[in-house]
KEGUZA-200244 format. One line per field, with one value per residue (C-alpha): residue number from 1; residue in one letter; x, y, z. Coordinates in steps of 0.001 Angstrom, whole numbers, plus 524288, in hexadecimal, padded with zeros to 5 digits. Each point is the difference from the previous one (the first is absolute). Layout:
num <- [NUM;...]
residu <- [A;...]
xx <- [X;...]
yy <- [Y;...]
zz <- [Z;...]
//
This chain:
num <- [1;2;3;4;5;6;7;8;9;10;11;12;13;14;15;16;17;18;19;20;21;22;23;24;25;26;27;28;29;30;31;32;33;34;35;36;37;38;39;40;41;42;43;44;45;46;47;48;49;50;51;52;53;54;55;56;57;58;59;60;61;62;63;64;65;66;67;68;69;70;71;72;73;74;75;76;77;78;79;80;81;82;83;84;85;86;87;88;89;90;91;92;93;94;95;96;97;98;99;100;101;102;103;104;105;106;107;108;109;110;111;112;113;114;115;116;117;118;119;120;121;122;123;124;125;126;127;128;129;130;131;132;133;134;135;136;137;138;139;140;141;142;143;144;145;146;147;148;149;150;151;152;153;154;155;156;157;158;159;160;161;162;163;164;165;166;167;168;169;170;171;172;173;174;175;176;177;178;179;180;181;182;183;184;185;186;187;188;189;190;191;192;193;194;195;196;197;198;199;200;201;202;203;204;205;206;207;208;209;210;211;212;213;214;215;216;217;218;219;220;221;222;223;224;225;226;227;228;229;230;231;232;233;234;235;236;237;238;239;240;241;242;243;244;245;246;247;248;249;250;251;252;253;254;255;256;257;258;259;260;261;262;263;264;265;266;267;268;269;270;271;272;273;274;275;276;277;278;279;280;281;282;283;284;285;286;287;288;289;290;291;292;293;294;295;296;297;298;299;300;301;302;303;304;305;306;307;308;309;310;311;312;313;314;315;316;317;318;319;320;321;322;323;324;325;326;327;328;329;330;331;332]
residu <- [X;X;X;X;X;X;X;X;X;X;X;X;X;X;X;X;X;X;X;X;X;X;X;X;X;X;X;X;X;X;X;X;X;X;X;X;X;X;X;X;X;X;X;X;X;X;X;X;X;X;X;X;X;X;X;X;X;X;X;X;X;X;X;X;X;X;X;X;X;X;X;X;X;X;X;X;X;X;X;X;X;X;X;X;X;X;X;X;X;X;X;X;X;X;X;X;X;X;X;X;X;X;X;X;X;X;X;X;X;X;X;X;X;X;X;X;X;X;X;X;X;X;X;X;X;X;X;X;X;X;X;X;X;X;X;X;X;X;X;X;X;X;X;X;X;X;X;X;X;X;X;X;X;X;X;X;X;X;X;X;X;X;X;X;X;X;X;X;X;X;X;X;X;X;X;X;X;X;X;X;X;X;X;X;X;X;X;X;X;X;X;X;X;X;X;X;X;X;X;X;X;X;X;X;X;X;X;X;X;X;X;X;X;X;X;X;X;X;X;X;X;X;X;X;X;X;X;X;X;X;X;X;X;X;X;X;X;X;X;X;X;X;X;X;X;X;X;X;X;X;X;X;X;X;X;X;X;X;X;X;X;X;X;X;X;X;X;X;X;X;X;X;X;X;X;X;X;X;X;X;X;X;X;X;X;X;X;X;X;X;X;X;X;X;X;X;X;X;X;X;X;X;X;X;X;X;X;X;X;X;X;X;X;X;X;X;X;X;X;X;X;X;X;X;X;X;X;X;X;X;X;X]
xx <- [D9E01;808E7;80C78;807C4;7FA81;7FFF8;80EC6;801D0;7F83B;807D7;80B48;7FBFF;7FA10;80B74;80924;7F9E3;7FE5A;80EDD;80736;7F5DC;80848;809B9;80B33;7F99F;7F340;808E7;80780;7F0C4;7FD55;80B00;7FF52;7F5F8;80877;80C1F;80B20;7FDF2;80DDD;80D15;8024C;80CDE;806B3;80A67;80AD3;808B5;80CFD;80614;7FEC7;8024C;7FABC;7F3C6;7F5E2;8028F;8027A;7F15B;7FC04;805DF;7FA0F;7F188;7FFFC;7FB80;7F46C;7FBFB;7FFAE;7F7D9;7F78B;7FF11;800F5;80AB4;80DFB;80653;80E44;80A5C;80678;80D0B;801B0;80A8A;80736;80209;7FC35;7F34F;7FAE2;80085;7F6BA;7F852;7FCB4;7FD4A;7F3FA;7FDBC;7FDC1;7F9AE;7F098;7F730;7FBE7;805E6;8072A;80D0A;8033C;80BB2;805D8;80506;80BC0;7FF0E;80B23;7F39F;7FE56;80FBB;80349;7F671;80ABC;80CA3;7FD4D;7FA74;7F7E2;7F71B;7FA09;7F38C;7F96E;7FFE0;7F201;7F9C4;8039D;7FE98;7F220;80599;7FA83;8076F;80AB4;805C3;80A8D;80B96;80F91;808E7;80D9A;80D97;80D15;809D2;80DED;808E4;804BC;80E22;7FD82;803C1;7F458;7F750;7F64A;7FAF5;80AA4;80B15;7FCE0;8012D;80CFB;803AB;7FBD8;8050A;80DFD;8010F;8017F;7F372;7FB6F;806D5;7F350;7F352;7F2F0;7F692;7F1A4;7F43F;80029;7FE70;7F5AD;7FD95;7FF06;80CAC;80580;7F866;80330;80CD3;80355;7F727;80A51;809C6;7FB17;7FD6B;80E2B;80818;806BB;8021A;7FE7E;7FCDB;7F389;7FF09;7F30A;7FC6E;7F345;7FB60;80213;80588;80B69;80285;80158;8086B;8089C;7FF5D;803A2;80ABB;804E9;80044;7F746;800B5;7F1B9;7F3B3;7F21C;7F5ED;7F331;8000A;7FD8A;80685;80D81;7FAFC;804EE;80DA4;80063;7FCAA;80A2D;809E1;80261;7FC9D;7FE70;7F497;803A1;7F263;7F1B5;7F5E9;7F3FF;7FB2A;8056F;80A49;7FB37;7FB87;808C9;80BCB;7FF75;80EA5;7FF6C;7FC90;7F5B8;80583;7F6FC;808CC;80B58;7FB00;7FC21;7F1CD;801E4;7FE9D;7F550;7F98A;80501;7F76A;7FA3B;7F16B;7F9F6;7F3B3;7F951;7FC2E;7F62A;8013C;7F716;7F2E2;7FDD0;7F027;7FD7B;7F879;80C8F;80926;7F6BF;80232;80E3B;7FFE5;7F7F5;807B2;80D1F;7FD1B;7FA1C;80BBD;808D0;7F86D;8028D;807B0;80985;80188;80172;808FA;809A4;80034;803A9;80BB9;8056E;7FEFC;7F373;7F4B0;7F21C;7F981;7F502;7F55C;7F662;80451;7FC38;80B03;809C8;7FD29;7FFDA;80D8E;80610;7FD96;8059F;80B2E;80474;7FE6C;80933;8098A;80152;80204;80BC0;804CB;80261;80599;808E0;804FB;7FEFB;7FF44;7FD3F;80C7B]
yy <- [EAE05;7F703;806B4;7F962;80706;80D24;80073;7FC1D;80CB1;80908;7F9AE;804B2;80CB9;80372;7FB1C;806FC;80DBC;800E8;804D8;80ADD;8041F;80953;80376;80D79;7F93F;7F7E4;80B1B;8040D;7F536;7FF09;80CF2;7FC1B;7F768;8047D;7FB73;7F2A4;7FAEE;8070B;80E16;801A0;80D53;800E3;80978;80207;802DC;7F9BF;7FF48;80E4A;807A4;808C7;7F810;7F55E;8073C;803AC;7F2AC;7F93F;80A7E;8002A;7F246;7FA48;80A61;7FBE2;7F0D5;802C8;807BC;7F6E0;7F2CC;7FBAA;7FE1E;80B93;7FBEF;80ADF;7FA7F;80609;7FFE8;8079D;802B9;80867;80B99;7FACE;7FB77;7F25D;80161;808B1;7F5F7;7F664;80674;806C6;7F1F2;7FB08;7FAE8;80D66;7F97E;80AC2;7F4A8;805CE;80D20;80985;80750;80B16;80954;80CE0;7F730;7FC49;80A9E;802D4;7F32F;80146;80B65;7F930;7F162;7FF70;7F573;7FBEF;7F237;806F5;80D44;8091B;80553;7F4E2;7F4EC;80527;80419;80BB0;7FE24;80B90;8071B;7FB0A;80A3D;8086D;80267;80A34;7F9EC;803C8;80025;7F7A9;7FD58;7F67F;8033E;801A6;80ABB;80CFC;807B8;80444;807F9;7FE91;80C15;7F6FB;7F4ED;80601;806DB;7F137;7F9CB;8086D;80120;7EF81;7FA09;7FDAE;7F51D;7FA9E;80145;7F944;8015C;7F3C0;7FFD6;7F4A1;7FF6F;80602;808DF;800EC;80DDA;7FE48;7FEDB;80C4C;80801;7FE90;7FFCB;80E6E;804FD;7FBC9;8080F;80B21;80272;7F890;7F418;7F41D;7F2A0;7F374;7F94A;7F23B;7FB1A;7F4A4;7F808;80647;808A4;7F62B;7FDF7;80EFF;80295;7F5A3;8048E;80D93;7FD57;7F8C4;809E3;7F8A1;80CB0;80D01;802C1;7FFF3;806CC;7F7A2;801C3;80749;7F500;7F54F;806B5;80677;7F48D;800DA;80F74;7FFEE;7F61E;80790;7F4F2;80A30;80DEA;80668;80D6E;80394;7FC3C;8035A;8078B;80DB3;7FD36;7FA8F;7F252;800F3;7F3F6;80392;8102D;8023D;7FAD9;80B40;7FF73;7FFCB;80CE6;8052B;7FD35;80480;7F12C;80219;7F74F;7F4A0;8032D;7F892;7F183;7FF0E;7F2E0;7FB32;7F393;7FB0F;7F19E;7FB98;7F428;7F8A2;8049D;7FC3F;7FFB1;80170;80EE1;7F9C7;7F890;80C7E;80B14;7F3A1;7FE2C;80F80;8014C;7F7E4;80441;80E67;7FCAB;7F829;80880;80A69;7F9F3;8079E;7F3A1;7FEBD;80F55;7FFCB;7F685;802B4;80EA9;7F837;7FB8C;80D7B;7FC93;8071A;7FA92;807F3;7F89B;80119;7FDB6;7F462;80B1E;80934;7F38E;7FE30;80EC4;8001D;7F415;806CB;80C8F;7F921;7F957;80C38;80682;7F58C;7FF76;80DB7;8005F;7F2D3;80616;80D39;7FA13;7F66D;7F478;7F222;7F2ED;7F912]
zz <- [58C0E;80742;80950;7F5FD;7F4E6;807E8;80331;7F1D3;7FC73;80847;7FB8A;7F16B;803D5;805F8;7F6BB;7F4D5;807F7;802B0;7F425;80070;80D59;7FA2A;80849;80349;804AE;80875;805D6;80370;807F0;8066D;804B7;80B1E;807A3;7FC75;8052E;7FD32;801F5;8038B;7F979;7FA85;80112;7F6A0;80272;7F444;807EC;80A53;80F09;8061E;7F2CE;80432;7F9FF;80838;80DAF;7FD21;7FACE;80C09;80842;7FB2F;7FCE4;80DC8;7FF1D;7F258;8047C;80C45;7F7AA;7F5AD;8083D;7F749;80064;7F834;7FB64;7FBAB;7F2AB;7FD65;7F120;7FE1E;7F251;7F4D9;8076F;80393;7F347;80538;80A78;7F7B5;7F5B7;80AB1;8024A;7F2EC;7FA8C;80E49;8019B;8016E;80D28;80901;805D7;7F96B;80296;7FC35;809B2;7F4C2;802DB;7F4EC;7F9B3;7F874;7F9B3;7FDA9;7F702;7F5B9;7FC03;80262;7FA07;7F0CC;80483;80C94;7FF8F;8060B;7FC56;80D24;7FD10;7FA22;80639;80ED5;80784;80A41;80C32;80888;80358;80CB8;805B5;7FAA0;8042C;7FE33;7F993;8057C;7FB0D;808AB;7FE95;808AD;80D63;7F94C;7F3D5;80663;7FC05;80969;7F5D1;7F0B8;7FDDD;80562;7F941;7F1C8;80480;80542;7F43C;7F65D;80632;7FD64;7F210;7F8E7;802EE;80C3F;80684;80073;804F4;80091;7FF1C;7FF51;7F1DA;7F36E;7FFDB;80D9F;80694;805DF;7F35A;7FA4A;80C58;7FCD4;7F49C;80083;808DF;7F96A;7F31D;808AA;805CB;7F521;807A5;7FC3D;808B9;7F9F3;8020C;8057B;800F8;80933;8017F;80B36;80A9D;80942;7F674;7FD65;80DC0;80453;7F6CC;8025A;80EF0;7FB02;7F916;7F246;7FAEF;806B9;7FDE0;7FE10;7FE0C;80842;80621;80D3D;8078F;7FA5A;80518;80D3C;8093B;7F9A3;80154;80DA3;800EE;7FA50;7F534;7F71E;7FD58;7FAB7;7F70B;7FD65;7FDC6;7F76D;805D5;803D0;80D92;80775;804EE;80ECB;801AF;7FB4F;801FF;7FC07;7F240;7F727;7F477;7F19C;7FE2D;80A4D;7F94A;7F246;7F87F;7FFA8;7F327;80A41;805DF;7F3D2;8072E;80B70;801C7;80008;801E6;7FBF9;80045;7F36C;7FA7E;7F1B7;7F541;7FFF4;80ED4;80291;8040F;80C16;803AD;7FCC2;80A3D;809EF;7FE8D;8003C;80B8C;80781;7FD79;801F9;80D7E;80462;7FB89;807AC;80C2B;80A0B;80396;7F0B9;7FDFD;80B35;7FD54;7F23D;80427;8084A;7F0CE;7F9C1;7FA9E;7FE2A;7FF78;7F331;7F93A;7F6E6;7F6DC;7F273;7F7C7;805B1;7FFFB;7F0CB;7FCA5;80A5B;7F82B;7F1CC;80397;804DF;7F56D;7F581;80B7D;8017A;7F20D;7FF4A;809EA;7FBA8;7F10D;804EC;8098D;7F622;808DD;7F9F5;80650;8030D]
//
């Protein structure tokens, strides 16, 4: 047989063994030498959101792991839907990734529809850390407590005042509209499309407040841009002593919002490429640096195993849609 004829019969053999490849087979071989080009973490909310103060902070330990560039997406919009079907409907080549806020499992019960399924169309990898939320109001509202606020609030007309948030359906939103049920006041909702937005407004004073994540409002606090009335938690935060819990001050209700973040694959992701991905983002995140500095944010390193992410993620959403229909709150 001639080289000619040879090439021509690799040619063919290959050509007629490749629709028998099905997308899970390739996933399978592209496990081995994964990365093979850039990974893509996509965070669903903007810059300064908790998902991507860890993304940005892991991120240079994942790419010398990996030998690969790792590039933080920001897809931020409807309350982080838009990132989420980014990935949902992404190559199961681990080379997109979801850096997930529990917001994923609160919009399955405020929108009728998702253009992705929050159990089917993801492969959990792990849960990454967990924040406490705080209530904060502008340097120029006179309360100095959650008891202060409500007499505040309640001595204005209904609704003069606004609180903003990330989005629909975002934990901030939940948070508060939960308080609001559970001492009867009334401040309007104005959701933004991210954090970023939310605060620059609240330091403005164009809303007078806000339930956020712990660390997305600590540099402001200690600046005395804003003023934190309480936090969510067994304990009063080590970095900011003063503020009292909302146990303390009798809203246990809240203690429901906490915050946890997770890293999450598409569908259909080979289990050989999934215990990799999951091996090496526990063990970075188990770094003391990592730990550290994360600790810095409010944040606190808790991970394990996909299983406990999926059974995590189901629970969630039967709760949310529990609290969602008893509080009355609706998507706005």
């Amino acid at each position: 047989m001639s080289k000619i004829t040879r090439r021509q019969a690799l040619a063919a053999s290959l050509a007629f063994s490749a629709p028998a490849l099905t997308p899970t087979v390739f996933a399978q071989t592209s496990a081995s030498n994964f990365p093979s080009r850039p990974v893509m973490l996509v965070v669903p909310f903007t810059p300064g959101s908790g998902s991507d103060t860890i993304s940005r902070i892991i991120g240079p330990r994942l790419a010398d792991r990996w030998k690969q560039a790792v590039v933080v997406e920001n897809r931020a919009g409807a309350s982080g839907n838009l990132g989420a079907d980014r990935v949902a409907k992404a190559a199961p080549d681990g080379l997109t990734l979801l850096m997930a806020i529990n917001t994923f499992t609160m919009t399955p019960a405020l929108y009728k529809s998702l253009p992705y399924n929050p159990i089917a169309d993801f492969t959990p990898i792990t849960r990454l850390a967990s924040a406490n939320f705080a209530l904060v109001v502008n340097s120029d509202v006179p309360a100095k407590d959650v008891k202060s606020l409500v007499a505040w609030v309640k001595s204005q007309p209904a609704g003069k005042l606004n609180y903003g948030s990330p989005g629909n359906g975002t934990p901030h939103h939940l948070g508060m509209e939960l308080m609001k049920s559970s001492v009867g006041i009334d401040v309007v909702h104005v959701p933004y499309k991210g954090i970023s937005g939310a605060l620059t407004d609240l330091l403005g004073g164009q809303v007078q407040m806000m339930f956020a994540s712990f660390h997305s409002v600590l540099p402001q606090v200690r600046a005395g841009k804003l003023r934190m009335l309480g936090l969510t938690g067994a304990t009063r935060s080590t970095l900011l002593p003063d503020v009292p819990t909302f146990r303390e001050q009798g809203l246990t209700v809240l203690e429901a919002v906490d915050a946890w973040y997770a890293v999450m694959a598409p569908a259909g992701v080979a289990p050989a490429l999934a215990e990799r991905l999951h091996r090496d983002f526990v063990e970075v995140m188990q770094e003391g640096d990592v730990r550290s500095k994360l600790a810095e944010q409010g944040l606190i390193v808790q991970t394990g195993t996909p299983a406990e992410l999926r059974d995590l993620i189901a629970s969630d959403i039967a709760r949310w849609k529990k609290v969602v229909a008893d509080a009355r709150i609706q998507a706005e």
